[in-house]
N, C-alpha and C positions, 0 to 999 in steps of 0.2 A: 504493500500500500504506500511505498513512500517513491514511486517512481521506476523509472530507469537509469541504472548506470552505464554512462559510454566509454569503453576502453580501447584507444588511440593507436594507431601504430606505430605513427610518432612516439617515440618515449619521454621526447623532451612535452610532450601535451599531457598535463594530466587527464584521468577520468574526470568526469561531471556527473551530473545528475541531471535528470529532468520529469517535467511529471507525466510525461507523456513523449512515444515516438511513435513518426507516421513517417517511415522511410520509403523515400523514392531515387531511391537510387541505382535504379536500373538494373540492367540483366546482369549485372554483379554487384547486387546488394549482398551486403556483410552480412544482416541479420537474415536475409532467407539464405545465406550460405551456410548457415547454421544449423539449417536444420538435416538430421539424419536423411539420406538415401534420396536429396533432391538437388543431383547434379545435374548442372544444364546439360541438354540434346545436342552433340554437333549437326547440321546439316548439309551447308557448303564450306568452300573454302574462297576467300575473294580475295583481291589487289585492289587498294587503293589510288588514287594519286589527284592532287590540285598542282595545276601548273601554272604560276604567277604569268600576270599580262603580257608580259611582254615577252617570254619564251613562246606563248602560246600565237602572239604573232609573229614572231621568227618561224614558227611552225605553219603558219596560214600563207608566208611569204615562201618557203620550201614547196607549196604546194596542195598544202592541209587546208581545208573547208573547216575553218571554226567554228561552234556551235555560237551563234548568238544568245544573250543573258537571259537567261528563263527558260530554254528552249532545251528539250530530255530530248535523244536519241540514243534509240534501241538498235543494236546491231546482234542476231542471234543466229548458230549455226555447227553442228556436229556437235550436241553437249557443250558451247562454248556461249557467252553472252557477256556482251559488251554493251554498259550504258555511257553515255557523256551527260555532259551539266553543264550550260554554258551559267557563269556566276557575273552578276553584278560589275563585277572591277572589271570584267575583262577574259577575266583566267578563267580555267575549267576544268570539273570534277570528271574524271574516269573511272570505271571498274572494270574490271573482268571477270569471272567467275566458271572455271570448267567446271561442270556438272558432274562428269564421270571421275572427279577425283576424291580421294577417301579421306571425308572432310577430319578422320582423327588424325591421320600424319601429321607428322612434326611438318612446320612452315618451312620451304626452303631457303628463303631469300636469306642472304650473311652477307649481303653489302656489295659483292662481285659485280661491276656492270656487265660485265660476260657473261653473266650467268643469267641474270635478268633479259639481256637481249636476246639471250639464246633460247631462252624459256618464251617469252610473247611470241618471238618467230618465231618458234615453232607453234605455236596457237593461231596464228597468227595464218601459217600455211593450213594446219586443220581444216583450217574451217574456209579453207578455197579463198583467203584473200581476204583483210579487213578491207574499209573501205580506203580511200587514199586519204582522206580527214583523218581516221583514227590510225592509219600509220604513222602519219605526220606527229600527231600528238603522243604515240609511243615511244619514236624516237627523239624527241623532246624532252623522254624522263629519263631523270636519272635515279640512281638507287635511294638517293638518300630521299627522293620527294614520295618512295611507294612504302605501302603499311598493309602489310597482308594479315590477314585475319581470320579468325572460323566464325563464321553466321552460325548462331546458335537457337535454339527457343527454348523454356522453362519448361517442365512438366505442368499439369495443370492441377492445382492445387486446391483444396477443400480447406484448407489451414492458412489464413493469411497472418495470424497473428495469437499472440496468448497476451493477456493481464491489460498492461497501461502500452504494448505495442500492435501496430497493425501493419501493412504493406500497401501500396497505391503505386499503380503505374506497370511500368517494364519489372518491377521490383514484384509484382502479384500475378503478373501474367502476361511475361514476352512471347511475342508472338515473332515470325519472320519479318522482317522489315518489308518487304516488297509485299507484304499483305496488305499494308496499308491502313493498319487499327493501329499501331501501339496510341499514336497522339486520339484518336478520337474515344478510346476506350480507357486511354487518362482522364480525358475530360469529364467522361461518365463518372469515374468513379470519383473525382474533385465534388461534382454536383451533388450525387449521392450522399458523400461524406459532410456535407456541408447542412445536406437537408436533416440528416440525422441530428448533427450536433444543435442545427436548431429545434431538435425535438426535443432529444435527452439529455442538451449540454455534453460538458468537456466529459466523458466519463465514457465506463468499460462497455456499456449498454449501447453508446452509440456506436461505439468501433463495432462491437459484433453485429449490431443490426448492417451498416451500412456491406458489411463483407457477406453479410447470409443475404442484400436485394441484390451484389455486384456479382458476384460468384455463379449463378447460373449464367445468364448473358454472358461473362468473360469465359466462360468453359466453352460455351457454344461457339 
């Protein structure tokens, strides 16, 4: 009854206390890492990469079609998929993602540009030829601008929370990014949580209520 205590990684941070935790913090939230036997799902494996303005038009001058700001294209083929993002300043978002690859492996990438050019071309040929835009913007990056990663999602959980803690967000139920719910199925559950506590106030009654209306909807 006298709250939560939080224990830092930091060691130079002490614990605190609080009277109450509603953690959102995503598909690697600490307090749902906590719980027994609910280790994330790998799915995919992907490549990152933002390439500042002005490489990206050294790359549009090479030859490369730049995606203009706001504007998504999809390039897909033999298990491979390529999106761009053209951004605001200028510069643009890339991924990649083979499908047929076993998103538990270790990541390969160790900083090599050899190794990274020798891995997209070969992707690159897969799939009969990116387009001449996203070659341009491939051979634009270098190692240090790519961040590869495992696409994960949660298990689906009946348990968001015990006592003065609850869970909200990516933190209660990640879904795959390209589904296109994590942000609208946060907002459900903000509104939710929001209408409870103006029902039952700060206390244990509203956390569980608002997790027993969110919980069916976010499973489904």
């Amino acid at each position: 009854d006298t709250g939560v205590t939080l224990h830092f990684a930091d060691s130079a941070q002490p614990p605190c206390t609080v009277r109450y935790l509603i953690d959102a913090g995503g598909i690697r939230s600490a307090p749902r890492a906590q719980r027994p036997g609910d280790e994330r799902i790998p799915r995919l494996r992907a490549t990152f990469s933002v390439l500042p303005a002005e490489r990206v038009a050294a790359a549009h001058e090479a030859g490369g079609g730049a995606p203009p700001p706001g504007e998504l294209g999809f390039v897909a083929g033999d298990n491979l998929s390529v999106v761009t993002m053209g951004l605001s300043d200028g510069g643009v978002m890339w991924s990649q993602t083979d499908l047929a690859a076993d998103p538990t492996a270790p990541l390969y990438h160790d900083g090599s540009d050899a190794e990274l050019r020798a891995d997209l071309g070969a992707k690159s040929a897969k799939s009969n030829g990116w387009p001449s835009g996203v070659r341009a913007l491939v051979e634009a990056t270098t190692p240090a601008d790519v961040i590869e990663s495992t696409v994960a999602e949660l298990p689906v959980a009946w348990r968001w929370g015990d006592g003065h803690v609850t869970l909200l967000g990516d933190a209660a139920h990640a879904q795959l990014p390209a589904l296109g719910l994590g942000v609208s199925t946060a907002f459900g559950d903000v509104e939710e949580l929001v209408a409870q506590l103006d029902r039952h106030g700060l206390s244990q009654k509203a956390l569980r209520w608002y997790e027993r209306c969110r919980m069916p909807t976010c499973a489904a």
